[in-house]
N, C-alpha and C positions, 0 to 999 in steps of 0.2 A: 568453520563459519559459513556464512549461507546468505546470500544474497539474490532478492531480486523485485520483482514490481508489481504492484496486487493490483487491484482489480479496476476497473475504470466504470464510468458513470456518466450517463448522457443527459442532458435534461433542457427542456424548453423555457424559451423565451416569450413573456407577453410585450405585448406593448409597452413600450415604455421603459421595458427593464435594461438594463446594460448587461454584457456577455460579463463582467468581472462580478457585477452583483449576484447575478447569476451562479457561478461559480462557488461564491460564497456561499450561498444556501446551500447550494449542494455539497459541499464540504462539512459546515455546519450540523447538516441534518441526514441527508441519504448516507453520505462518507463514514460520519460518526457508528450511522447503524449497522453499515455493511460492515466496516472494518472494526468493531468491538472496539473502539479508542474513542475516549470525548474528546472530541474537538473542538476548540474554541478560537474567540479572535481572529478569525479566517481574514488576508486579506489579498488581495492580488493588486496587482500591477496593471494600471490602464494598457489595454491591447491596445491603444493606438488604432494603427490599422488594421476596422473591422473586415477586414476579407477572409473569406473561407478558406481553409487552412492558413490563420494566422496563430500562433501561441502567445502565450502570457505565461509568466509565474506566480505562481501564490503561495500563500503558507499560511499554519495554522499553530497553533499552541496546544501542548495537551498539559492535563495537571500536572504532569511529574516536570513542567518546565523545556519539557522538549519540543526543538524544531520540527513540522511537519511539512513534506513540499509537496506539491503539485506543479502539475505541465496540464495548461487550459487551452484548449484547444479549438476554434471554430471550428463547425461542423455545416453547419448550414445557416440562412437569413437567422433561423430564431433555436439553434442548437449550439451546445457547445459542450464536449466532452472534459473531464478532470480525468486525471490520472495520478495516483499518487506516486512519486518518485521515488520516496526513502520509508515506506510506510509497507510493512507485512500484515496481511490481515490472516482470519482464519481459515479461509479458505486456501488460502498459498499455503499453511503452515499443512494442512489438510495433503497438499502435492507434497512436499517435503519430504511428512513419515510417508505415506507411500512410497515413494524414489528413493527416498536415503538407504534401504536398507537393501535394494538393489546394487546401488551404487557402491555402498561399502563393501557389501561382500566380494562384488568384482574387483574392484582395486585393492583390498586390502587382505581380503583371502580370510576373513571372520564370518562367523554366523552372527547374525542378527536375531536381537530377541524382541527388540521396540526401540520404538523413536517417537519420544517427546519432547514438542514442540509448545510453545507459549497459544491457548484457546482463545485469546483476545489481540488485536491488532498491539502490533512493537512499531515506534520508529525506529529504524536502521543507524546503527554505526557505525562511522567506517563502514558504510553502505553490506553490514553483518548484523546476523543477533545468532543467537545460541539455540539449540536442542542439544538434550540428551542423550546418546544414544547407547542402547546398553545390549554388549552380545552375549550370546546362548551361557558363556563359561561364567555371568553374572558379571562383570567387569563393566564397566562405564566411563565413557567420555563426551566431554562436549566437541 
């Protein structure tokens, strides 16, 4: 199992906007693209207190009914960073088979023949999702 935190997202503030609504779009829309996972029903948690480095929570819904988190972050007067928390996109899947077959070979003393990982964003279970990994003698595991 394999965990950890994909990629983060910065985005401006107009007048007017609130840093949660904010947020929202950016999950909705930039989120959705980067991380290969439709997002829907974005919603966050009033930040309260808008001070620079203050957080919020939000979440989002994908079709298969799964929870999506973020950690929303003031960054500055009219910025504020998302971060997904349980959420693997391609790119992270992308570090994985590179690493993994590093990793396995040293700890487990196997050759490595590949490691595939899911090409579109997973929310995480048990803060985990799965790749394949399969060594040189043909044999495979997740």
């Amino acid at each position: 199992a394999l965990a950890g935190v994909g990629a983060l997202t910065l985005g401006a503030c107009s007048i007017g906007d609130t840093f949660d609504g904010v947020a929202v779009e950016l999950i909705e829309n930039d989120l959705t693209e980067l991380l290969q996972l439709e997002l829907t029903d974005a919603e966050c948690a009033d930040p309260g207190d808008e001070e620079v480095g203050s957080s919020f929570e939000c979440t989002a819904s994908t079709p298969g009914g799964e929870t999506a988190r973020f950690t929303a972050t003031i960054q500055t007067e009219d910025s504020v960073e998302v971060v997904p928390t349980n959420v693997f996109g391609p790119e992270d899947f992308e570090l994985v088979e590179a690493d993994a077959p590093v990793v396995v070979e040293r700890e487990l003393q196997v050759e490595i023949a590949s490691v595939e990982c899911p090409d579109v964003g997973v929310v995480l279970v048990d803060n985990s999702t799965t790749c394949t990994i399969t060594a040189a003698d043909g044999s495979a595991a997740e």
